[in-house]
C-alpha positions in Angstrom: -115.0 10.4 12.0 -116.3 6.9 11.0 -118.8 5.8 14.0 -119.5 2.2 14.3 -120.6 0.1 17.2 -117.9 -2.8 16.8 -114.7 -0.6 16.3 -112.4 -2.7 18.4 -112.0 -6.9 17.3 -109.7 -9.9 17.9 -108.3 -9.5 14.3 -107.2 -6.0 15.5 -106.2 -7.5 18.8 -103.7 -10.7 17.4 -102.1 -8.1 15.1 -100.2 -6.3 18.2 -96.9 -6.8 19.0 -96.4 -7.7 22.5 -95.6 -4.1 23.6 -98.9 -3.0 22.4 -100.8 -5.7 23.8 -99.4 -4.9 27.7 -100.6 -1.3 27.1 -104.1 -2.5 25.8 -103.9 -4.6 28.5 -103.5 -2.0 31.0 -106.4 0.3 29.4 -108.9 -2.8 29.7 -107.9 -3.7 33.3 -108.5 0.1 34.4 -111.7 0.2 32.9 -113.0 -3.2 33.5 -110.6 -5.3 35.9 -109.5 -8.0 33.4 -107.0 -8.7 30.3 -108.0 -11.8 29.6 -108.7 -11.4 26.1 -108.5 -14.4 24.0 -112.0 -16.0 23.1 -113.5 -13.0 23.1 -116.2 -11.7 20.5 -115.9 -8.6 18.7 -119.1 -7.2 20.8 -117.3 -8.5 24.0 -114.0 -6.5 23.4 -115.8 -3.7 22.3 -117.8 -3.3 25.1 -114.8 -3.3 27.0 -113.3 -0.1 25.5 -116.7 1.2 24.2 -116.3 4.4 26.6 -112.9 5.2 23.9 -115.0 4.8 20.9 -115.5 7.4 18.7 -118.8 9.2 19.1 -121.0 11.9 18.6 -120.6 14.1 21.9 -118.0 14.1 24.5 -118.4 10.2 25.5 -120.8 7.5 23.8 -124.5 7.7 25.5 -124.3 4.4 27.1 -122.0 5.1 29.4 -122.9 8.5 31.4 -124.8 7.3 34.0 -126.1 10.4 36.2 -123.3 12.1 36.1 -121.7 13.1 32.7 -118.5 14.8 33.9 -117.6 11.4 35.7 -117.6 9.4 32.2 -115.2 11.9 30.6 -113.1 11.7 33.8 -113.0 7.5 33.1 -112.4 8.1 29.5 -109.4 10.7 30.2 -107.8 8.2 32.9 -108.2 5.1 30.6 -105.6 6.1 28.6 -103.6 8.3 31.4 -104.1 5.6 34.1 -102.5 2.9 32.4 -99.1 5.5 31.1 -98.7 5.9 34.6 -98.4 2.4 35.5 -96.6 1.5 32.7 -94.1 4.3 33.3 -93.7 3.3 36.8 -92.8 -0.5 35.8 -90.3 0.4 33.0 -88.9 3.4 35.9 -88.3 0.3 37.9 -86.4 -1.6 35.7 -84.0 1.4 35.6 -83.6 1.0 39.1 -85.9 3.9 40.5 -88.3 3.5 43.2 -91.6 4.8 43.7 -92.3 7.0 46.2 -88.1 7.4 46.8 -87.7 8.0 43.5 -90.6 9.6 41.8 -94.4 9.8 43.1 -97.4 10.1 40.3 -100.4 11.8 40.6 -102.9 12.1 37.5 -105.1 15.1 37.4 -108.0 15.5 35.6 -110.1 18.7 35.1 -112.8 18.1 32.8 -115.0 20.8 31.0 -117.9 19.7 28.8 -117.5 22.5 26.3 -114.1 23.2 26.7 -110.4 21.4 26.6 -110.0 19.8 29.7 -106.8 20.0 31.6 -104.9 16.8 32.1 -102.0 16.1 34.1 -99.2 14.1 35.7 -97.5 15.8 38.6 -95.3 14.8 41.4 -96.6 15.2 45.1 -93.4 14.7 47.2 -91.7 17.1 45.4 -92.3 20.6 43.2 -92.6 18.9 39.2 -95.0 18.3 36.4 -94.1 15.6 34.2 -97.1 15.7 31.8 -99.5 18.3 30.9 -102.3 18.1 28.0 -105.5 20.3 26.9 -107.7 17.7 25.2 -111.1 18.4 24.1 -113.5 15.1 25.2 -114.8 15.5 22.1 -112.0 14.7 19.6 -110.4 12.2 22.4 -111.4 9.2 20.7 -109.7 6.1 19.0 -110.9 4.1 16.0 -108.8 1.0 16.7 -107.1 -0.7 19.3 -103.7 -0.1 17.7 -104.7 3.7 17.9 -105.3 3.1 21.8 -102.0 1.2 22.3 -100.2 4.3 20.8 -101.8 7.1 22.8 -101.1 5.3 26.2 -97.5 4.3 24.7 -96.8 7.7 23.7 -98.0 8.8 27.4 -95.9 6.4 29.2 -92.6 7.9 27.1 -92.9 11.1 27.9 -92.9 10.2 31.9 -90.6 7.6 31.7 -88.3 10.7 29.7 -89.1 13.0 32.6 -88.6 11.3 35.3 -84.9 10.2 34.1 -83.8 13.7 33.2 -84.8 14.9 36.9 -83.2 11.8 38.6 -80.1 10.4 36.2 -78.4 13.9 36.9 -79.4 13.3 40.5 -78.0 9.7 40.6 -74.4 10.6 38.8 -73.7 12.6 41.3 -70.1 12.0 42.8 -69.3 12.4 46.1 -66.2 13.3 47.6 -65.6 12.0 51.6 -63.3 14.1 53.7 -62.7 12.1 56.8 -61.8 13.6 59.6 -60.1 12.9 63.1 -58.9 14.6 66.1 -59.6 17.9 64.2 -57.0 17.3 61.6 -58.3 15.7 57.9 -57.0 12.6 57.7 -57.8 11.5 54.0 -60.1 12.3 51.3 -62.1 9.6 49.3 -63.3 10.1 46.0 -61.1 12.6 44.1 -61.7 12.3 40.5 -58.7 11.6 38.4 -56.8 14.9 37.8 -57.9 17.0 40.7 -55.6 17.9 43.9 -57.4 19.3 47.1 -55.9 21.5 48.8 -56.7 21.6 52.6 -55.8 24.9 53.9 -55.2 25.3 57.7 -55.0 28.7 59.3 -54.8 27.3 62.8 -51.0 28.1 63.1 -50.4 29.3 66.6 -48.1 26.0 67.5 -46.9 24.9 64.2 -42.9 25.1 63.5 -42.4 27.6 60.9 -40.7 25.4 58.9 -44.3 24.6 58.0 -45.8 27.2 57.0 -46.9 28.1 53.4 -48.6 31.6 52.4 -52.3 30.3 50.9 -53.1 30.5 47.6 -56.5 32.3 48.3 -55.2 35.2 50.3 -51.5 34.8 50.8 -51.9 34.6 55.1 -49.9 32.0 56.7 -51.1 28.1 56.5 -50.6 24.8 56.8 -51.3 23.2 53.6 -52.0 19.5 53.0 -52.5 18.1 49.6 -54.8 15.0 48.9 
């Protein structure tokens, strides 16, 4: 593990492509409320992801302030945060909704000499779409580049999730029976191929002329086909 107190520079930074620069950007505006990299030093943009640096310990010294489980809690959601909110936009160019579609919540359970327990889950309905056991201590990045692909990597995998529980959901076809008066009048939505069969054992003043035994259990019906 190389340890250096400038890991992260603008040569590193002008070498991503422009997918890797909206995940850095996401990292730094989680950790310090701005993306507005250009002109920056070397110091300057590696103060800004100093708390990802790699250290000796679970996070570098200069950032635990009184409370050390807090700082691995940041460091964790850095990378976690910003997956979730990049899922969430590329989710919505598929056409899903928040809340309607999908809900996020990151959980983080940290343990100072053990792997914490990290996780994306959904709370308006029973599903976990992301779930890691990371030790603080080997959760650092040498580069930016390394950053963008931990966070990108992240974001796949809920993105993936998300559209295997709701795609199946969404391709769902319905099939309308309308009906009036007691009697169906039509069906809507039949795929091509299949005949429905309505099957009505109401009989008691129906000319016999129209009666048919049922398929199911050979009793007298009325049988209409859509």
């Amino acid at each position: 593990m190389q340890i250096t107190e400038i890991p992260y520079t603008q040569e590193q930074y002008q070498k991503l492509n422009e997918q890797q620069r909206t995940a850095v950007d996401a990292v730094a505006e989680y950790l310090n409320g701005s993306t507005a990299f250009e002109g920056l030093s070397d110091e300057q943009l590696s103060e800004i992801f100093g708390i990802l640096k790699p250290c000796q310990g679970s996070v570098p010294v200069e950032y635990i302030d009184e409370d050390v489980f807090s700082a691995m809690r940041k460091k964790f959601c850095a990378i976690y945060q910003a997956a979730i909110d990049l899922a969430a936009q590329a989710l919505a160019l598929n056409g899903l909704q928040p809340f309607r579609n999908f809900s996020f919540a990151l959980i983080v359970d940290v343990r100072r000499d053990d792997a914490s327990d990290i996780a994306v889950v959904d709370y308006h309905r029973p599903g976990c779409y992301l779930y890691q056991a990371l030790n603080a201590w080997d959760f650092h990045f040498g580069t930016l580049a390394q950053i963008t692909s931990a966070v990108l990597r992240a974001q796949d995998r809920l993105v993936q999730q998300v559209l295997a529980l709701v795609k199946p959901e969404q391709s769902k076809q319905s099939i309308y029976v309308r009906v009036q008066g007691g009697l169906v009048q039509d069906i809507i939505g039949i795929p091509p191929g299949i005949e429905v069969l309505v099957l009505d054992y109401d009989i008691e003043d129906v000319e016999p002329e129209r009666l048919q035994l049922s398929p199911l259990d050979q009793e007298a019906c009325c049988i209409s086909r859509f």
